[in-house]
C-alpha positions in Angstrom: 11.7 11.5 35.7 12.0 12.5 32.2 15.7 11.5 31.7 14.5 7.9 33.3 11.2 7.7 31.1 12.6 8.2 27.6 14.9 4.9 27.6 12.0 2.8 29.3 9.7 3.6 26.7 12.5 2.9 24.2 12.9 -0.3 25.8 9.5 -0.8 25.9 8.9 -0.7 22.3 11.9 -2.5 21.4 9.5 -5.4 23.7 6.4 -4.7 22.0 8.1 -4.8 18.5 9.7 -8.1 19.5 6.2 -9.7 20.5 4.6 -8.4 17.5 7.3 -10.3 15.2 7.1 -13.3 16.9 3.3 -13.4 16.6 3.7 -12.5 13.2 5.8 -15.3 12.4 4.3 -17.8 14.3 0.6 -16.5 13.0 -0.6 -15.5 16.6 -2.9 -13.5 15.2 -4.8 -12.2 18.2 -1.6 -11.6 19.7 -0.4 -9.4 16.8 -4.1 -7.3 16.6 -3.6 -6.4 20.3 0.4 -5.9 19.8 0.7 -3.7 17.0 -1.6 -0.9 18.3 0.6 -0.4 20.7 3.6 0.1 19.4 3.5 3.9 17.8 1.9 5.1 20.9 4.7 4.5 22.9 7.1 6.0 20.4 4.4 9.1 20.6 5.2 8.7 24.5 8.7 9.0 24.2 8.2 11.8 21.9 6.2 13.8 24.1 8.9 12.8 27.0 11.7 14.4 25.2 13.5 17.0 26.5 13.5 18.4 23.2 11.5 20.8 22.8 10.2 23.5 19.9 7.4 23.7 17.3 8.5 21.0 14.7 8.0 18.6 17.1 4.5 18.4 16.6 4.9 17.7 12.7 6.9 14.5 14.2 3.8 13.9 16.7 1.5 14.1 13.8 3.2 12.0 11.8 3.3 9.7 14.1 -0.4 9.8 15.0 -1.5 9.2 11.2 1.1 6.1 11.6 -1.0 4.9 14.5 -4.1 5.3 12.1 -2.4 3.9 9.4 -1.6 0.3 11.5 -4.9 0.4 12.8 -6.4 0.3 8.9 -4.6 -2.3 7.8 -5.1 -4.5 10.6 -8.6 -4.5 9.0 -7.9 -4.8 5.4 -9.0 -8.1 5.5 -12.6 -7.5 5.9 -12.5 -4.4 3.4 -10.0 -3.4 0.9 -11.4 0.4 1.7 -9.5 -0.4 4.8 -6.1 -0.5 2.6 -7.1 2.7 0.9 -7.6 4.7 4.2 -3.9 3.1 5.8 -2.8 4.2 2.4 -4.1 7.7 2.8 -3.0 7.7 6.3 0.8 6.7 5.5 1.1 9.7 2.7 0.0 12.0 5.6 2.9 10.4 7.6 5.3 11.0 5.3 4.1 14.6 4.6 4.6 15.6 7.8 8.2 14.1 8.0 8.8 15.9 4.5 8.4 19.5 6.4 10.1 18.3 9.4 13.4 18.1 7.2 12.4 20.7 5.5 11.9 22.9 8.2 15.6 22.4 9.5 17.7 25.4 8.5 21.0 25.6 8.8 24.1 27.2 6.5 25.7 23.8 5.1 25.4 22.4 2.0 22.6 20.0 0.7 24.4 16.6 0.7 22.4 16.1 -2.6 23.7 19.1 -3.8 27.2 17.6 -3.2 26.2 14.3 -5.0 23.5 14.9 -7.2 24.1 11.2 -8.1 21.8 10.3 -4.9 18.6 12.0 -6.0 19.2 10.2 -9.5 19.4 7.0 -8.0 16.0 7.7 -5.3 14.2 8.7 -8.2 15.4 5.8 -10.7 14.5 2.8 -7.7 11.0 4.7 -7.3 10.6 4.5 -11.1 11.7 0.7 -11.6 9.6 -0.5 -8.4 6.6 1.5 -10.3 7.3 -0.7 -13.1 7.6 -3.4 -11.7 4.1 -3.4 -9.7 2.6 -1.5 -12.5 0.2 -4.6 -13.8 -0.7 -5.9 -10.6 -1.5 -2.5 -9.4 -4.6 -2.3 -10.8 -7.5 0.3 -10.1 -4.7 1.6 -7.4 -2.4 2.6 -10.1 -2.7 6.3 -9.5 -2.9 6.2 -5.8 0.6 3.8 -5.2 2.3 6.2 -8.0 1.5 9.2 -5.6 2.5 7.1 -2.7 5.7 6.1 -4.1 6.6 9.3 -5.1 5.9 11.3 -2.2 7.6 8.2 -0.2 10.6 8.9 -2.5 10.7 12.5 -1.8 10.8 11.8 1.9 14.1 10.1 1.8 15.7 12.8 -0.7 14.5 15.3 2.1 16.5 13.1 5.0 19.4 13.5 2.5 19.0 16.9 1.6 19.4 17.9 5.5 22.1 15.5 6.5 24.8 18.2 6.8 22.6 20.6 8.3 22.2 18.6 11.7 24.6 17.0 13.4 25.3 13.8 14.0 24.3 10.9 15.3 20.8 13.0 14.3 21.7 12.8 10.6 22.5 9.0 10.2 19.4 8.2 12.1 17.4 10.6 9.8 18.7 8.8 6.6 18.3 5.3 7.6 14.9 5.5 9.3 13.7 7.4 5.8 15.7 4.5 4.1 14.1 1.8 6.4 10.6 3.4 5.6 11.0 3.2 2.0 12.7 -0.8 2.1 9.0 -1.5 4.1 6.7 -0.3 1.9 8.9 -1.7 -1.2 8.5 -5.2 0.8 5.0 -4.7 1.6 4.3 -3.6 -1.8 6.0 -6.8 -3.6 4.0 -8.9 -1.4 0.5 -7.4 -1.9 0.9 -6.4 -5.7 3.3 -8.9 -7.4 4.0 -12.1 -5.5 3.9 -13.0 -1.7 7.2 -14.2 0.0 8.1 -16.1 2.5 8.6 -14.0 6.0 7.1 -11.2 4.1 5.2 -9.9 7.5 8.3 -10.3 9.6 10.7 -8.6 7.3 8.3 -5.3 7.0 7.7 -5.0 10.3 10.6 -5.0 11.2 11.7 -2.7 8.6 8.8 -0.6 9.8 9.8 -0.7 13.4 13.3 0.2 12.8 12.1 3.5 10.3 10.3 5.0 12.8 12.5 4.6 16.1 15.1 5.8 14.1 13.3 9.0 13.0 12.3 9.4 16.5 15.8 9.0 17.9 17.0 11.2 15.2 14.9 13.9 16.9 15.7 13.1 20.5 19.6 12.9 19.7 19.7 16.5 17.8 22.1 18.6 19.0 
C-alpha cells in the first residue's frame, strides 16, 4: 500500500500545485484560497507514508507543518499585515527545523564547503546585497527580514555543508530544494518590498513548490 501511496500523493501535489498556478495567474482567487491549503498537507502525507523511517523525520514533519501555517497566514495578509508577520515567523521556524535536519546527518566525509570555501562566501555575499537592496523599503520590518534572510541563508550553506555526507540523488535534491527556497523568498521579497513584477505570484510558487518536494524527495530517496 505504502509503495503505491507515496507516488500518488507525489502526483497528487504535482496536480494541486498545477491548479494553484493556474489560478494564480489567471487571478482565480477563490480557486487559489481553497488550493494552496492543500498542497503541504499532502507533502506531510507523503512524508508520513515513507518507508523511511527514524527520529529526524519529524524535524522534516515539523517543518513542514509551520509551512502549512505559514501559507495559511499569508493567504490573509490582505486583511492584516500582522498576518505577514506571523507567515514570517512561521517560515523561520521552517527553516530552523530543516537547519537541524542537515545538521543532524552525520557521516565521515568532508564538508563540501570545507572543500570550497568559495560557496559560503558567495551565500553570505547574495544575502548581504539582497539586504541592501530591500533595505529602504523594508521599513519597520528591517530587523525581522535581516533575521529571516540570514537564517534562510544559513539553511542553504547547511544543504551544502552535508552534500558529501548523503548519497546521492538525496544530496542534489537537498541543495536545490534549499536553493529553490531561497530564489522564492528573494522573488517574493522583491515584489513586496521594492517593486512588483509581472508573474511575480506564479514564479514564487512555483519556486516554492519545487523547494519543498525537493526537500521531501531528498528524504524519501536517502540511501
Amino acid at each position: 500500500m505504502k509503495n503505491k501511496t507515496v507516488p500518488f500523493l507525489s502526483i497528487l501535489f504535482w496536480i494541486l500545485t498545477s491548479i494553484d498556478i493556474i489560478a494564480i495567474g489567471y487571478g482565480f482567487t477563490n480557486i487559489h484560497f481553497i488550493v494552496k491549503p492543500l498542497l503541504i498537507p499532502s507533502l506531510i502525507l507523503l512524508l508520513i507514508y515513507s518507508k523511511k523511517v527514524g527520529s529526524n523525520k519529524w524535524w522534516l514533519l515539523t517543518g513542514l507543518f509551520f509551512s502549512f501555517l505559514g501559507d495559511v497566514f499569508l493567504l490573509y495578509e490582505y486583511r492584516n499585515g500582522l498576518f505577514f508577520i506571523f507567515g514570517l515567523a512561521s517560515f523561520l521556524i521552517t527553516h530552523i527545523c530543516y537547519i537541524i535536519y542537515f545538521l543532524k546527518i552525520k557521516s565521515t566525509q568532508i564538508s563540501l564547503l570545507r572543500q570550497q570555501p568559495w560557496m559560503a562566501a558567495l551565500v553570505a555575499g547574495y544575502g548581504c546585497s539582497l539586504i541592501m537592496l530591500l533595505y529602504a523599503g523594508l521599513g519597520d520590518l528591517k530587523i525581522p527580514v535581516i533575521i529571516y534572510a540570514t537564517v534562510i541563508c544559513f539553511m542553504l550553506l547547511c544543504s551544502l555543508h552535508v552534500f558529501y555526507k548523503t548519497g546521492r540523488p538525496s544530496n542534489v535534491y537537498f541543495a536545490a530544494g534549499a536553493l529553490f527556497f531561497v530564489v522564492s523568498d528573494s522573488l517574493l521579497a522583491v515584489n513586496k518590498f521594492l517593486t512588483p513584477f509581472q508573474s511575480a505570484g506564479v514564479l514564487i510558487m512555483l519556486t516554492y513548490c519545487a523547494a519543498q518536494f525537493l526537500i521531501v524527495k531528498g528524504f524519501t530517496n536517502r540511501q
